[in-house]
N, C-alpha and C positions, 0 to 999 in steps of 0.2 A: 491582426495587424494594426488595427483603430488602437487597442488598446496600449501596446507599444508606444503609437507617436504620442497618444495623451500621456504613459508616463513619461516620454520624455520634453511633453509641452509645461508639464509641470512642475520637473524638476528645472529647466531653465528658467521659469519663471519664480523656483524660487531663487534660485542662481540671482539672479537679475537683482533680486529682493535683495538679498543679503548683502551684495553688491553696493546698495546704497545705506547701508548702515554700519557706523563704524565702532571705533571706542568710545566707552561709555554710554554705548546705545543710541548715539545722534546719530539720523538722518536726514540727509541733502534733501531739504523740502518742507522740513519738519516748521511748525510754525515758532515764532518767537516765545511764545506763551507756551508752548508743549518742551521744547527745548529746556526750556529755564526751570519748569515744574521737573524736569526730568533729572535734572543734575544737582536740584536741591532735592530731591529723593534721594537723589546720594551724596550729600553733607556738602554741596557746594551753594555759597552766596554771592550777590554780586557787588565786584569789587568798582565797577563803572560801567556806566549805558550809554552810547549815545545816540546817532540817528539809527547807524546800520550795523554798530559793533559792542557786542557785550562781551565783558572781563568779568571771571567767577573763577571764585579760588577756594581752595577747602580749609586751608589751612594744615594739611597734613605734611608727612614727610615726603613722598611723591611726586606732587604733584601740585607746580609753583601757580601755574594758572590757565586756563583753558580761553582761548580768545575767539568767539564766533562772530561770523559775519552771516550778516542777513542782506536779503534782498532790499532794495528800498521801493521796490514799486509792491512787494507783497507780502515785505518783513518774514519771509521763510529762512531755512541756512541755506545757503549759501556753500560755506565753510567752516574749518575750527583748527585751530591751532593750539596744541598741547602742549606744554612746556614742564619738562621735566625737571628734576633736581636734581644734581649730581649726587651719589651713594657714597659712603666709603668702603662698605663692604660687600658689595653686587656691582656687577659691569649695568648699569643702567642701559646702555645700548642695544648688550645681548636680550634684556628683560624686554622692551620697547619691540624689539623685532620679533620678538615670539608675543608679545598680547597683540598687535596689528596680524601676524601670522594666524595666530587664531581666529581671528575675526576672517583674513580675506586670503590665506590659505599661504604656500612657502612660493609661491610663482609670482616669486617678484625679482628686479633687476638690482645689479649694486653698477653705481657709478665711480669707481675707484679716482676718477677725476675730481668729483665736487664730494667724495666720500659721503653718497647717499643710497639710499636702497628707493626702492619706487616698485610700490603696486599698482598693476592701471586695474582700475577697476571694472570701466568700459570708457566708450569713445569718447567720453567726458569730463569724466572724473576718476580721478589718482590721489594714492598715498604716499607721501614721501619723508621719511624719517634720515634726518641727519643732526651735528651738531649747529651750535650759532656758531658767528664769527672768532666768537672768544672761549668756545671749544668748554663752554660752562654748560647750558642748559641743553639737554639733547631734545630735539624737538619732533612732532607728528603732528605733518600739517598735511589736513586732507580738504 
């Protein structure tokens, strides 16, 4: 019976884990310096810094710019905002909902009102992918 609840102390906990980690491998917590080494491992530089907010962009076809926010009492994230490109040959929407999907599973809501899909992740923290206002860059802001 012990051995039951341990696996399933373990499997929540890694639940919990992966919970706080999202696209492109940031997570809620993560320091400014770990973050930023993390996403120029993968071809991204930064486009502007300031107290609590850095902009890094790759330059590729994808992916216009990644916008994280840090904490200011302990420069951790906070959050990040993805900002995609419009495609001409892929629904970029459908693509977006299935890489967040893989990351945090298909148990997520659509809001057919503000036409957004929304992951909660837990009691704190959610993903929510919709377009902007001008229905250009489809965005994943968690």
């Amino acid at each position: 019976m012990r051995r039951i609840y341990l696996i399933l102390l373990i499997v929540g906990l890694a639940a919990a884990l992966g919970a706080q980690t999202g696209l492109f491998e940031l997570s809620y917590g993560d320091t400014k310096e770990d973050a930023l080494a993390n996403l120029e491992d993968k071809g991204f530089s930064v486009v502007s810094d300031s107290l609590d907010t850095v902009v890094v962009s790759d330059g590729g076809d994808l992916v216009e710019s990644i916008e994280l926010s840090f904490s200011g009492e302990d420069d951790t994230l906070n959050g990040w905002t993805v900002y995609y490109i419009p495609q001409d040959d892929d629904d970029i929407e459908a693509m977006v909902v299935d890489f967040i999907s893989s990351w945090h599973g298909d148990d997520y809501e659509y809001d057919p009102d503000w036409e957004m899909y929304i992951w909660e992740l837990d009691e704190n923290h959610t993903v929510s992918a919709y377009y902007d206002w001008d229905y250009y860059y489809f965005i994943a802001d968690y």
